[in-house]
PDB file as gemmi writes it, atoms N, CA and C in Angstrom:
CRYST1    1.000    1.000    1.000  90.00  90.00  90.00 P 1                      
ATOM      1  N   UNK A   1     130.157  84.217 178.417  1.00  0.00           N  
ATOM      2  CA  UNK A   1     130.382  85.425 179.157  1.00  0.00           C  
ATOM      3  C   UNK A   1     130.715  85.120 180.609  1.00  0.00           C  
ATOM      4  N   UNK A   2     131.358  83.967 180.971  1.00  0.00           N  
ATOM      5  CA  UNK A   2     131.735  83.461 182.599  1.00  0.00           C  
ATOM      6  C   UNK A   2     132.848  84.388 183.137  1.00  0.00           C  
ATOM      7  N   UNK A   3     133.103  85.216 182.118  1.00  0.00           N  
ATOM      8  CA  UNK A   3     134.648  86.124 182.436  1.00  0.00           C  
ATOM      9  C   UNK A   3     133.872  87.699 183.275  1.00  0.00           C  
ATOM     10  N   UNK A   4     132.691  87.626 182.762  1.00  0.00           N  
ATOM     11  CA  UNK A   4     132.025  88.880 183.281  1.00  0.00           C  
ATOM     12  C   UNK A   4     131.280  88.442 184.713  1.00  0.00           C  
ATOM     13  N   UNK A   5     131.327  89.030 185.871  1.00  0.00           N  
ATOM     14  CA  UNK A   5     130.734  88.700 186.698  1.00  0.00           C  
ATOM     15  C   UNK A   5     129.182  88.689 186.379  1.00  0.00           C  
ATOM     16  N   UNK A   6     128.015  87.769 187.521  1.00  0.00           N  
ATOM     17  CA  UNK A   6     126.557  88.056 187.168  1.00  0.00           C  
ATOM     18  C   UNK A   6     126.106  89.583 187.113  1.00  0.00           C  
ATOM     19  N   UNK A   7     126.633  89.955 188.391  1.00  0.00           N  
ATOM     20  CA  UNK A   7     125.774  91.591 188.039  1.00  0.00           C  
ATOM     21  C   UNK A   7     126.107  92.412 186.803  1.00  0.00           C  
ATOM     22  N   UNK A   8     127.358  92.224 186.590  1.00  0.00           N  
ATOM     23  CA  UNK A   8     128.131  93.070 185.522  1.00  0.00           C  
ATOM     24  C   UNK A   8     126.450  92.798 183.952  1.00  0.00           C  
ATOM     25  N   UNK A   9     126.916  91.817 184.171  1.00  0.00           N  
ATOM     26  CA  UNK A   9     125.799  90.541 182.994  1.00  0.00           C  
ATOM     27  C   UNK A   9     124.135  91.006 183.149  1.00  0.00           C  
ATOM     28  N   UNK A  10     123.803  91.285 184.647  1.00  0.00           N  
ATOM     29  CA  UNK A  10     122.488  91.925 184.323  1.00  0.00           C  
ATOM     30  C   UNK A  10     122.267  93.192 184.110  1.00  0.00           C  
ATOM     31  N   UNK A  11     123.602  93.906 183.997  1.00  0.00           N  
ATOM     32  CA  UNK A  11     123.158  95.758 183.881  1.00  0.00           C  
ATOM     33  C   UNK A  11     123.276  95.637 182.736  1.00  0.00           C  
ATOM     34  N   UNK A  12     124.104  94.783 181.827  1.00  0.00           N  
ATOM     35  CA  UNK A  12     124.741  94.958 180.231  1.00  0.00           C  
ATOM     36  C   UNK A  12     123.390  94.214 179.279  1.00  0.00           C  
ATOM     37  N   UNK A  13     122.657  93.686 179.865  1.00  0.00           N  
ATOM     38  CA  UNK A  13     122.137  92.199 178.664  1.00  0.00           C  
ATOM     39  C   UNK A  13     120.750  92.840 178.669  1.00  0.00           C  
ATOM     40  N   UNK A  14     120.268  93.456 177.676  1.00  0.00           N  
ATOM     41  CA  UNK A  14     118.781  93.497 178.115  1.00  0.00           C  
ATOM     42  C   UNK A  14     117.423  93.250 176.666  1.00  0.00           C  
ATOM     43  N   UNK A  15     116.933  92.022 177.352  1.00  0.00           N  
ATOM     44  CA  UNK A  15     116.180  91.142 176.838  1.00  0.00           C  
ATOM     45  C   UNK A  15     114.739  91.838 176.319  1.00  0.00           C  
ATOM     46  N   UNK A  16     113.737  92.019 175.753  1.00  0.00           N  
ATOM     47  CA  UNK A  16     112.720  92.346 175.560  1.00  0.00           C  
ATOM     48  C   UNK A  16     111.915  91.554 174.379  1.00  0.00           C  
ATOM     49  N   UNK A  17     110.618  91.259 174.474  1.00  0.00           N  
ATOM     50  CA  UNK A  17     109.899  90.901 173.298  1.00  0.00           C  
ATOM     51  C   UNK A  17     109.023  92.130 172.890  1.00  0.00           C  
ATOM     52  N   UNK A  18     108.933  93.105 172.923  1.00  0.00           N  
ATOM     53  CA  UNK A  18     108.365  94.523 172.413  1.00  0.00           C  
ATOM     54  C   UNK A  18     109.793  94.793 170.860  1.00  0.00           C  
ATOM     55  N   UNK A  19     108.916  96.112 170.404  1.00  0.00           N  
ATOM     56  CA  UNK A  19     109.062  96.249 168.973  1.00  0.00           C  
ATOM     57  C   UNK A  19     110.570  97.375 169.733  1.00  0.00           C  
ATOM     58  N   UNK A  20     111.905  96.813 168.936  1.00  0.00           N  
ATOM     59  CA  UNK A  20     112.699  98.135 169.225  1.00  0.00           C  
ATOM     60  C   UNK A  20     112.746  99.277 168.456  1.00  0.00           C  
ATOM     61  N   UNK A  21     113.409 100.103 169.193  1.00  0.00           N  
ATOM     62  CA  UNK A  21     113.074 101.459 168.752  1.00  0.00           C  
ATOM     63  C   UNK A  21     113.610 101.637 167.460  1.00  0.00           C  
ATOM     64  N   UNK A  22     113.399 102.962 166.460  1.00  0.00           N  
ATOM     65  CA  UNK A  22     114.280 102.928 165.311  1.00  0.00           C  
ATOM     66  C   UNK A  22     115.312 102.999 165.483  1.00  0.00           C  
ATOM     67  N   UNK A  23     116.096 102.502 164.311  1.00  0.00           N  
ATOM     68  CA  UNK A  23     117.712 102.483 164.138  1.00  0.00           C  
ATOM     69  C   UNK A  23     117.901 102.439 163.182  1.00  0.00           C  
ATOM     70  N   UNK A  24     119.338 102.931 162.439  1.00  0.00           N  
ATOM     71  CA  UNK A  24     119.558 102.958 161.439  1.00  0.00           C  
ATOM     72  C   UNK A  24     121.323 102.750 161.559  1.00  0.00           C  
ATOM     73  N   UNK A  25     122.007 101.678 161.084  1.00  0.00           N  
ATOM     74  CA  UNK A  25     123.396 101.299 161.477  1.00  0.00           C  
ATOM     75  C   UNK A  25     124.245 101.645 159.786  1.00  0.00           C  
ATOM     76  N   UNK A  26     125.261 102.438 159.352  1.00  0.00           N  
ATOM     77  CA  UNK A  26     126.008 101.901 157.941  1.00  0.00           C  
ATOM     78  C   UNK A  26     126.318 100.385 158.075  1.00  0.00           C  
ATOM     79  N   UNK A  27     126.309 100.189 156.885  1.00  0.00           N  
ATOM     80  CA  UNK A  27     127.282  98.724 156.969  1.00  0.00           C  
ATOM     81  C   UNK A  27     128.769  99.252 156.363  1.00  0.00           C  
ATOM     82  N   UNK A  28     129.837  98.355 157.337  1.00  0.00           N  
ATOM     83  CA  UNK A  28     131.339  98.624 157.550  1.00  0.00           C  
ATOM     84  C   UNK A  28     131.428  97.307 156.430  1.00  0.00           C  
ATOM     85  N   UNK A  29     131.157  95.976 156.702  1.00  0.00           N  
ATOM     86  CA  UNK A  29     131.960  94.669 156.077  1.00  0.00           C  
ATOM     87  C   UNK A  29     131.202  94.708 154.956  1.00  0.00           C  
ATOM     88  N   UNK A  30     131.893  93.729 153.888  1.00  0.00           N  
ATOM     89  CA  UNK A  30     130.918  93.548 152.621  1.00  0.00           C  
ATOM     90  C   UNK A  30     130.099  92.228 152.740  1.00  0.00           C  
ATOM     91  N   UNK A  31     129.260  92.564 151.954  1.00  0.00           N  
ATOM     92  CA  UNK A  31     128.649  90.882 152.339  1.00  0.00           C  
ATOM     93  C   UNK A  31     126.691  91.797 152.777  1.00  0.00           C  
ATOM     94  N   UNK A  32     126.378  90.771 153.582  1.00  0.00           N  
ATOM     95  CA  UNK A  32     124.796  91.091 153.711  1.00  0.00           C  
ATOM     96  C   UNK A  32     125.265  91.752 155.182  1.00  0.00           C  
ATOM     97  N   UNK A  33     124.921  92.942 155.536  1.00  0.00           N  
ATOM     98  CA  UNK A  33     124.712  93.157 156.698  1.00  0.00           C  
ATOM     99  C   UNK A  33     123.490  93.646 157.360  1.00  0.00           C  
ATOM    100  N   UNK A  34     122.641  92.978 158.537  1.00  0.00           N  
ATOM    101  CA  UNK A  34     121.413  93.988 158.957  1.00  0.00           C  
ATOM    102  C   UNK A  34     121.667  95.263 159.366  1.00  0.00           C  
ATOM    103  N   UNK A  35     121.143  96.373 158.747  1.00  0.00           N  
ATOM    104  CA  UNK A  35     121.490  97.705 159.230  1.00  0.00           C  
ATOM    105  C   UNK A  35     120.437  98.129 159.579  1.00  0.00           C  
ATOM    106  N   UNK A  36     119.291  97.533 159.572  1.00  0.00           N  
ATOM    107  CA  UNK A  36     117.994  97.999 160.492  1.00  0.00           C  
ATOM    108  C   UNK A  36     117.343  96.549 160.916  1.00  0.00           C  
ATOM    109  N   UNK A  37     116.278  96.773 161.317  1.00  0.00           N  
ATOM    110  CA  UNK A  37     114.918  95.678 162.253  1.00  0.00           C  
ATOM    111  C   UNK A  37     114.272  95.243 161.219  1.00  0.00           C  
ATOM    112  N   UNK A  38     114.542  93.834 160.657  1.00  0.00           N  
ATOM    113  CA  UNK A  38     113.289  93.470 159.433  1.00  0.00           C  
ATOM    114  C   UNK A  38     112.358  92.581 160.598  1.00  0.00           C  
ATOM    115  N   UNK A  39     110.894  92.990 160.772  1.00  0.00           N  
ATOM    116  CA  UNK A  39     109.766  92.570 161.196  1.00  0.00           C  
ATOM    117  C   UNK A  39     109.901  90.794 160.896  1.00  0.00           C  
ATOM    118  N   UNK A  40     109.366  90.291 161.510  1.00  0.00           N  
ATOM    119  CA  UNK A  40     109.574  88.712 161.806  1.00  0.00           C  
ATOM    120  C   UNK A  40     110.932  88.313 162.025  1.00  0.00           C  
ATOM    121  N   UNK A  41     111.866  89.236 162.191  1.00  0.00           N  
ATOM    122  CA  UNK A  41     113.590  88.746 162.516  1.00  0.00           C  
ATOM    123  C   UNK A  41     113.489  88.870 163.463  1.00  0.00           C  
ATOM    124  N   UNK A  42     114.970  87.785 164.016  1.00  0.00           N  
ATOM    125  CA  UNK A  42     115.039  88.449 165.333  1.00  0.00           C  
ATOM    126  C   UNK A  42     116.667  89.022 165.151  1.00  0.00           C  
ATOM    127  N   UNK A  43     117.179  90.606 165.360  1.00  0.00           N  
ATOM    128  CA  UNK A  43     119.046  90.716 164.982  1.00  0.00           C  
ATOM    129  C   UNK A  43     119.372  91.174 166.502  1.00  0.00           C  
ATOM    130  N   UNK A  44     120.629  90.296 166.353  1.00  0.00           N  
ATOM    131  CA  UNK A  44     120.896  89.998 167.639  1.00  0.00           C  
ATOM    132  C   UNK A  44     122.229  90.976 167.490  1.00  0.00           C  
ATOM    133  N   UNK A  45     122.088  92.597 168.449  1.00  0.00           N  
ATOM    134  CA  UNK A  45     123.234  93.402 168.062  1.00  0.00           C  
ATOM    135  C   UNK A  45     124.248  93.204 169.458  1.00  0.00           C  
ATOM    136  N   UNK A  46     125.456  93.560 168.862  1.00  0.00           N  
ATOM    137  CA  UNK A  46     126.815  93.509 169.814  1.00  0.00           C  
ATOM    138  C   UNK A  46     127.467  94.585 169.440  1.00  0.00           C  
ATOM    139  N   UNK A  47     127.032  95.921 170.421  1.00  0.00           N  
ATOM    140  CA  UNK A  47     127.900  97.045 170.235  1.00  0.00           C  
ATOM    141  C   UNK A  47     129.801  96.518 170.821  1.00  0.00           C  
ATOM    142  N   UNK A  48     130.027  97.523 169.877  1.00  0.00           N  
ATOM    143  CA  UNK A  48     131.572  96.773 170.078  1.00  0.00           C  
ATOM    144  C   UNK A  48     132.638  98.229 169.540  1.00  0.00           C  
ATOM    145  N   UNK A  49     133.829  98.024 170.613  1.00  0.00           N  
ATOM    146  CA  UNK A  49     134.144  98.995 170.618  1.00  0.00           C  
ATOM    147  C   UNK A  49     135.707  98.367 169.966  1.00  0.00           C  
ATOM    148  N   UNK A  50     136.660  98.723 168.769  1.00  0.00           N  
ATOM    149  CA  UNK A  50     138.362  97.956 168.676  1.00  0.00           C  
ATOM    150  C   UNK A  50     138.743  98.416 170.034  1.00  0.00           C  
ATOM    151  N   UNK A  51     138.605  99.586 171.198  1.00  0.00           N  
ATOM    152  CA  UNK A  51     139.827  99.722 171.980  1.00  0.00           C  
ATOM    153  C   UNK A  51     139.115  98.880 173.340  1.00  0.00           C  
ATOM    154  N   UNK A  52     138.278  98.284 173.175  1.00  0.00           N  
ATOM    155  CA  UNK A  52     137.567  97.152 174.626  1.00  0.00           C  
ATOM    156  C   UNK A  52     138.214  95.942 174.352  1.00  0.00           C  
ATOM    157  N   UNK A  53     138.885  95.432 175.243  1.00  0.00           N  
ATOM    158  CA  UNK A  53     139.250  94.308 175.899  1.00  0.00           C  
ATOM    159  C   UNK A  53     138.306  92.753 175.584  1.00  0.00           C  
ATOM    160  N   UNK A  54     137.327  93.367 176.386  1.00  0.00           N  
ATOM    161  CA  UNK A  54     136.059  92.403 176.469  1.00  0.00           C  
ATOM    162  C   UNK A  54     135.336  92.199 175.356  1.00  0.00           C  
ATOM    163  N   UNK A  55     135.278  93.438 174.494  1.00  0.00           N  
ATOM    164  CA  UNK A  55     134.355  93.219 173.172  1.00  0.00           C  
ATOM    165  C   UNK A  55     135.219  92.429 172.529  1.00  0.00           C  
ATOM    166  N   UNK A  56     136.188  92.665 172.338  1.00  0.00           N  
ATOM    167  CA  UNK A  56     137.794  91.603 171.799  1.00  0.00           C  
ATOM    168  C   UNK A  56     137.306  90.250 171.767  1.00  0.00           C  
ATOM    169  N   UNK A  57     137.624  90.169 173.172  1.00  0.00           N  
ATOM    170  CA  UNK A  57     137.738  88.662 173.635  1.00  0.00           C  
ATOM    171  C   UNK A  57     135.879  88.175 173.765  1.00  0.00           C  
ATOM    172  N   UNK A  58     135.001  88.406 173.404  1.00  0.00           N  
ATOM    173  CA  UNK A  58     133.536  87.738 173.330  1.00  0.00           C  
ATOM    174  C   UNK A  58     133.282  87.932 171.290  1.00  0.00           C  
ATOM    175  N   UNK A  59     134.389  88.191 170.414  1.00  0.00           N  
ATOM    176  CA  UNK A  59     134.122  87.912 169.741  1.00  0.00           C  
ATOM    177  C   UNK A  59     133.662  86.919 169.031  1.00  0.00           C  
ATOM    178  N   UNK A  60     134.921  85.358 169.596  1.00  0.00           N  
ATOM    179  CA  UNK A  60     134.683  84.233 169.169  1.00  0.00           C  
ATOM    180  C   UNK A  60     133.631  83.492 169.981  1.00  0.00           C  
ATOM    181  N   UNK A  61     132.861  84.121 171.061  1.00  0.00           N  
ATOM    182  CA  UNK A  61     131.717  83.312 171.371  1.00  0.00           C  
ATOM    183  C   UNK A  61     130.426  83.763 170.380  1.00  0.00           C  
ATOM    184  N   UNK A  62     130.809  85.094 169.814  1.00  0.00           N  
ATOM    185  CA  UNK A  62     129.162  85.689 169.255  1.00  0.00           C  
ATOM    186  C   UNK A  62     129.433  84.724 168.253  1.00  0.00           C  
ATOM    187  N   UNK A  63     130.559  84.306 166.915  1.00  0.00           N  
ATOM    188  CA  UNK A  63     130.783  83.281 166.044  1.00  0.00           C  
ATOM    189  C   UNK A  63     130.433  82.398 165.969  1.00  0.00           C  
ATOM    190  N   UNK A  64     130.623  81.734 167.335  1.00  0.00           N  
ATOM    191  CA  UNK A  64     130.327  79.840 167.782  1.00  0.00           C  
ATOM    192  C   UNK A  64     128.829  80.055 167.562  1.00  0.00           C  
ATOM    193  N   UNK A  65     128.829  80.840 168.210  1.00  0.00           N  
ATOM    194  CA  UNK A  65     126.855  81.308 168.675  1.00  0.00           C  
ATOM    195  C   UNK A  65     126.219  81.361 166.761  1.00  0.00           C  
ATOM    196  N   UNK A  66     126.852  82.422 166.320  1.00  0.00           N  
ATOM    197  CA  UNK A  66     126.175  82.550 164.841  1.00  0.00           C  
ATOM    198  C   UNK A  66     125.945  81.317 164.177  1.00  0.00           C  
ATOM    199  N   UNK A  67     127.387  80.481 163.990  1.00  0.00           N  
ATOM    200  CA  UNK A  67     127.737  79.399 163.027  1.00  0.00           C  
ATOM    201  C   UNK A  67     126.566  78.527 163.905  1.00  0.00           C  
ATOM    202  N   UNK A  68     126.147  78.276 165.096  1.00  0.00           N  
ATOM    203  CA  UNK A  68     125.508  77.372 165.540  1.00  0.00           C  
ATOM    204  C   UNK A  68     123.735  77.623 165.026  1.00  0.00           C  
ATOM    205  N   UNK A  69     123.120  79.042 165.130  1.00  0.00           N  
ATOM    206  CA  UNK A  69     122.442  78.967 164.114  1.00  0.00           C  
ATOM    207  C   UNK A  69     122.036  79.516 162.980  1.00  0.00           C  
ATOM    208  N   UNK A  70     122.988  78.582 162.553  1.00  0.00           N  
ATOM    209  CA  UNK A  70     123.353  79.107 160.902  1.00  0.00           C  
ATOM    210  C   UNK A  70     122.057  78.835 159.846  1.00  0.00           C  
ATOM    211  N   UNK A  71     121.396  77.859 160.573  1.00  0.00           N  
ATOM    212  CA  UNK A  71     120.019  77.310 159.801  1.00  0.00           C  
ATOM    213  C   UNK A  71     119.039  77.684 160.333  1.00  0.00           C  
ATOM    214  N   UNK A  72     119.467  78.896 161.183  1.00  0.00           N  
ATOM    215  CA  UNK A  72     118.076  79.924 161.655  1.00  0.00           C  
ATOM    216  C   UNK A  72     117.612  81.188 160.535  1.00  0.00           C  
ATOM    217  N   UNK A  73     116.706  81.030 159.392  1.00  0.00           N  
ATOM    218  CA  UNK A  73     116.877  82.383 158.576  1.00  0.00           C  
ATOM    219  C   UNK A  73     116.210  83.504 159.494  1.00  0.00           C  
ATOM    220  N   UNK A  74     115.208  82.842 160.354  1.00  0.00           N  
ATOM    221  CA  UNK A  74     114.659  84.319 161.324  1.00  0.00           C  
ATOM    222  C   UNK A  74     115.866  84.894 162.318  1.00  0.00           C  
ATOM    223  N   UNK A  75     116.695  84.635 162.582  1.00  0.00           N  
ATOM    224  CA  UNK A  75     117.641  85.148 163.367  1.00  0.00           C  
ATOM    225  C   UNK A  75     118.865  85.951 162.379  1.00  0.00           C  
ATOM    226  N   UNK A  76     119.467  87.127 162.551  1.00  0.00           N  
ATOM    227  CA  UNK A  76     120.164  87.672 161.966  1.00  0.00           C  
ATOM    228  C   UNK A  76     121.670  88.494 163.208  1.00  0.00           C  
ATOM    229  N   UNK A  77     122.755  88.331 162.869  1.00  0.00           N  
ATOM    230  CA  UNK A  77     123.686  88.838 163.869  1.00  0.00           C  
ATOM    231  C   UNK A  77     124.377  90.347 163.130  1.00  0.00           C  
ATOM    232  N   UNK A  78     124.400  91.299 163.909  1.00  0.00           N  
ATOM    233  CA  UNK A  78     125.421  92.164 163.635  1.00  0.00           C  
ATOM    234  C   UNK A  78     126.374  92.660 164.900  1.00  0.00           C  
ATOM    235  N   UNK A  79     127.764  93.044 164.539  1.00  0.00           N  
ATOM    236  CA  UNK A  79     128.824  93.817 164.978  1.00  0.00           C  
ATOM    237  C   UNK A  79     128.697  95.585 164.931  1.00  0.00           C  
ATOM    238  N   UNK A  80     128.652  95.589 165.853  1.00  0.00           N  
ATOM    239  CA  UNK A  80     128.044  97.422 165.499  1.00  0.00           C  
ATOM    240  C   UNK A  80     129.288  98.092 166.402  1.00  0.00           C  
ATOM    241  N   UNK A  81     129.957  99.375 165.652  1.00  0.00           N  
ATOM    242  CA  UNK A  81     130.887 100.141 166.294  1.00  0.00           C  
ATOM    243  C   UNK A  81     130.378 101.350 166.315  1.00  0.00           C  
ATOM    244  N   UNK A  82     130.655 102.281 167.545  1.00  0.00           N  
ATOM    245  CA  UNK A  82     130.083 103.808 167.661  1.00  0.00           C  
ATOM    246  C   UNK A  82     131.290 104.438 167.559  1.00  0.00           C  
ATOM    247  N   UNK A  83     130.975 105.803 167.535  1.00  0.00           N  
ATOM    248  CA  UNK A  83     131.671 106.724 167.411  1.00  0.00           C  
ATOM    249  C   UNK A  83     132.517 107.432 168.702  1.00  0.00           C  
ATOM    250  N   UNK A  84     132.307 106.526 169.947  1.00  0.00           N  
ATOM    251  CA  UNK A  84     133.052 106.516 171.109  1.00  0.00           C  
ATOM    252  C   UNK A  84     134.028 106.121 171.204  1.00  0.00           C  
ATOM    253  N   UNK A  85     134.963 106.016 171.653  1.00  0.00           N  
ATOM    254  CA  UNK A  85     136.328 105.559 171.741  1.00  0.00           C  
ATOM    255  C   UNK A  85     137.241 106.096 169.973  1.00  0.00           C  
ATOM    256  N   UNK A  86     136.754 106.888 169.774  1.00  0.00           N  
ATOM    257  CA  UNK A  86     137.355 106.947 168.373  1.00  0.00           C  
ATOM    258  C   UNK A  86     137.327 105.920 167.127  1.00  0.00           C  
ATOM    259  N   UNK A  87     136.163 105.292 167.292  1.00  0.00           N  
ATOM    260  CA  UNK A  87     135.836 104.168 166.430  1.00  0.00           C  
ATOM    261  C   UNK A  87     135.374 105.206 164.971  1.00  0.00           C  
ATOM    262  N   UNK A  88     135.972 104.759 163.893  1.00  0.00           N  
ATOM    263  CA  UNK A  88     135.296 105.044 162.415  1.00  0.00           C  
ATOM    264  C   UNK A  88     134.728 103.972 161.479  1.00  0.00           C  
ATOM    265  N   UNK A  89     134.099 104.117 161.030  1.00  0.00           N  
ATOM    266  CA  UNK A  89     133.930 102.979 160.228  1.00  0.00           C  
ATOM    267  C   UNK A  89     135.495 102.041 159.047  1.00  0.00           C  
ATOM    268  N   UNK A  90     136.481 103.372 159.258  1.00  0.00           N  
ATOM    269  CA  UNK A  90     137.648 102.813 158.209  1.00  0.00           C  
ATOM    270  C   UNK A  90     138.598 101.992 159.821  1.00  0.00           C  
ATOM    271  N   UNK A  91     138.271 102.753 160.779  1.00  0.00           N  
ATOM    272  CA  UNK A  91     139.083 102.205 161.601  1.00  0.00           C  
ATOM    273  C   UNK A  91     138.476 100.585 162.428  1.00  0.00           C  
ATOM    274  N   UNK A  92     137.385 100.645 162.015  1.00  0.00           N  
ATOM    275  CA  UNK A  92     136.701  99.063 162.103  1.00  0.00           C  
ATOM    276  C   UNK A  92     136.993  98.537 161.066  1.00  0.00           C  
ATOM    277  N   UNK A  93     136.799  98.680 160.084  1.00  0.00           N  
ATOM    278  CA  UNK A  93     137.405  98.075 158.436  1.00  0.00           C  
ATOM    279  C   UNK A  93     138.764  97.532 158.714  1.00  0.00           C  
ATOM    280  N   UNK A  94     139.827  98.295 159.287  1.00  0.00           N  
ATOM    281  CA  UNK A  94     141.030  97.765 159.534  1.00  0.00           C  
ATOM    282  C   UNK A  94     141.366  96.550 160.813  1.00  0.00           C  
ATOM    283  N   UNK A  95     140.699  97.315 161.940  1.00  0.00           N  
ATOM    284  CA  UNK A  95     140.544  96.118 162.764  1.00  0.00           C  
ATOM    285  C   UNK A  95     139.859  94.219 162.362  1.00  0.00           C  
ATOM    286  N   UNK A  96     138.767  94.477 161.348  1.00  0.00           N  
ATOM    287  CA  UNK A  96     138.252  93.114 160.827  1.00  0.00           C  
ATOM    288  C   UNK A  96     139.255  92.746 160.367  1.00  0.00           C  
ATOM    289  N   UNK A  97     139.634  93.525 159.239  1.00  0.00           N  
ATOM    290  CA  UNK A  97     140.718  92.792 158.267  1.00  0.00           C  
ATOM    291  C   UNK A  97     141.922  92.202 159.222  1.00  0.00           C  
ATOM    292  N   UNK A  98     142.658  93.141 160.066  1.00  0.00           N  
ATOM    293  CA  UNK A  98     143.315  92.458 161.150  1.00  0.00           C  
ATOM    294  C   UNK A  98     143.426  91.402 161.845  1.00  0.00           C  
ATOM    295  N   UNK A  99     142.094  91.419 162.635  1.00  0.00           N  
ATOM    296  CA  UNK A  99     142.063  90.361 163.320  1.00  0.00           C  
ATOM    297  C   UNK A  99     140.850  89.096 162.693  1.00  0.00           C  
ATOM    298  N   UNK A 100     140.626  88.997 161.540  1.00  0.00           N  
ATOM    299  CA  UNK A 100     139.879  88.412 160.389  1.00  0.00           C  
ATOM    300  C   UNK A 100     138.891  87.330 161.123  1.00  0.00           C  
ATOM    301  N   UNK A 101     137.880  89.576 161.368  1.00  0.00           N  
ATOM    302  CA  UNK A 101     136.407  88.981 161.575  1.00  0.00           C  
ATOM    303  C   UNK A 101     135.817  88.558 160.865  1.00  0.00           C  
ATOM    304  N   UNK A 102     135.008  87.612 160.861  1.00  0.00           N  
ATOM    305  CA  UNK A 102     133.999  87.004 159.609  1.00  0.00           C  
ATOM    306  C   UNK A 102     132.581  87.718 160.400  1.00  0.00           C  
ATOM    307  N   UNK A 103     132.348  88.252 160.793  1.00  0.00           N  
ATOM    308  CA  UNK A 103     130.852  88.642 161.497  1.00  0.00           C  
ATOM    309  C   UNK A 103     130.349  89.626 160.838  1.00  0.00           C  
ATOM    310  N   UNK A 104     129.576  90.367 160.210  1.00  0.00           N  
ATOM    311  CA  UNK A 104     128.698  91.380 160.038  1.00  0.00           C  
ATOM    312  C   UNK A 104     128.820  92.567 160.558  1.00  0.00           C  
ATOM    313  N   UNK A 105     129.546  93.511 160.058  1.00  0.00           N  
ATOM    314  CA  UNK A 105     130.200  95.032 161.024  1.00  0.00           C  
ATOM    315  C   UNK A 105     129.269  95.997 160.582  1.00  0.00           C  
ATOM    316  N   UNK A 106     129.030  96.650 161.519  1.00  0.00           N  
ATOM    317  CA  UNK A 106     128.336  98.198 160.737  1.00  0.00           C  
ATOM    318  C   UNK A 106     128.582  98.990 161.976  1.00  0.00           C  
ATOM    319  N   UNK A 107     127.889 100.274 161.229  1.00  0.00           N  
ATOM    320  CA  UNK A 107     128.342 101.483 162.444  1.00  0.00           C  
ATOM    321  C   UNK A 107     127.314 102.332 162.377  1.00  0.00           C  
ATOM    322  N   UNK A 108     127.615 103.056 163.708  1.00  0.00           N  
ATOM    323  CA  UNK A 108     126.171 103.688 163.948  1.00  0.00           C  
ATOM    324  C   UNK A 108     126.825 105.035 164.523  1.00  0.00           C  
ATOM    325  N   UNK A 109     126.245 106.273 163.967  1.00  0.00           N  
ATOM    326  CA  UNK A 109     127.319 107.640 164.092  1.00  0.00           C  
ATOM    327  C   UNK A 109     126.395 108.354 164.998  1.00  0.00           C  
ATOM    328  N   UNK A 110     124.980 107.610 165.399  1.00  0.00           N  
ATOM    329  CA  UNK A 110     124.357 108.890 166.015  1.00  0.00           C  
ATOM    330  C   UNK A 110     125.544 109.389 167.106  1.00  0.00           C  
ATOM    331  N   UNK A 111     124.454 109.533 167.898  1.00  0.00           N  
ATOM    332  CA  UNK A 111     125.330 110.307 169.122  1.00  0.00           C  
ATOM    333  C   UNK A 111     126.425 109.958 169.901  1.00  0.00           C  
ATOM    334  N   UNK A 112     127.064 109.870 170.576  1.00  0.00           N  
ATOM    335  CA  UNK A 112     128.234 109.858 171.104  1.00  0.00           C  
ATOM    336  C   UNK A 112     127.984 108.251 171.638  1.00  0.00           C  
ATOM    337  N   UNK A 113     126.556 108.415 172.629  1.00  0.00           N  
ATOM    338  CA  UNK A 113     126.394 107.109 173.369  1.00  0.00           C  
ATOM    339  C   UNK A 113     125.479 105.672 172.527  1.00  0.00           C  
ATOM    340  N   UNK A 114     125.948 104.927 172.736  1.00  0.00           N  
ATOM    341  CA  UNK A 114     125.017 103.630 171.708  1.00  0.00           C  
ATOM    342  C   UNK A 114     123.773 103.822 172.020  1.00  0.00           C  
ATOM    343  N   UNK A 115     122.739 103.716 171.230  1.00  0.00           N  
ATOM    344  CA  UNK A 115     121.124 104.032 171.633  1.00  0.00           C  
ATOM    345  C   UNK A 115     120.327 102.971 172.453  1.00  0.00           C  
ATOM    346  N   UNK A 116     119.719 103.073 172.974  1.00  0.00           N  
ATOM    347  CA  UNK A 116     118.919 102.312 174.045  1.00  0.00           C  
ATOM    348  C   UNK A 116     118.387 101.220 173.243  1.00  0.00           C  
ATOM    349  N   UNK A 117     118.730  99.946 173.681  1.00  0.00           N  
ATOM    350  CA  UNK A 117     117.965  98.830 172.770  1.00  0.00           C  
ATOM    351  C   UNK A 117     117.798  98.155 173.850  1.00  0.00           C  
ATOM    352  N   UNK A 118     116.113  97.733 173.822  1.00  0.00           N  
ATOM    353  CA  UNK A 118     115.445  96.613 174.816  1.00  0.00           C  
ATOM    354  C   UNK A 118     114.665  95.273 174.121  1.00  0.00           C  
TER     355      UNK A 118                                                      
END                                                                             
């Protein structure tokens, strides 16, 4: 993330060891996706928008990052798209296939804004 300035990096990133709140994500890709919090995991989410720039281009670091621990079973990654920017779950379906994400997609329809995760 050296493309994002530091401050940008501390309003966006936020770290916590407390229990997060509920959630409930569809899964978009096929395959295993986390669509909620399994207790002793840790899922490491990346709201992500197809019409962001930046979510674009930090795709292939969340990858490097996954494939690196790939022999972590307590760690779990998902790709999560909202319903902002005109994101659907068919219109993330098309973007993977497009630009041939291998990552874990799902979507989350609550409200307009992505939900508070600490």
């Amino acid at each position: 993330m050296s493309y994002i300035p530091d401050r940008m990096k501390r309003a966006t990133n936020h770290f916590g060891d407390g229990a997060a709140p509920e959630f409930a994500f569809q899964a978009v890709s096929e395959g295993a996706v986390p669509t909620t919090a399994t207790p002793g995991k840790i899922l490491v989410i990346d709201f992500f928008g197809t019409w962001c720039p930046l979510c674009i281009a930090e795709l292939p670091e969340i990858v490097r990052v996954r494939t690196g621990l790939q022999n972590r079973r307590d760690i779990e990654f998902v790709v999560v798209g909202t319903n902002t920017g005109g994101n659907t779950p068919a219109r993330l379906r098309a973007f993977a296939r497009r630009q041939h994400v291998t990552l874990p997609l799902a979507f989350y329809q609550g409200k307009k804004r992505t939900p508070h995760l600490v």
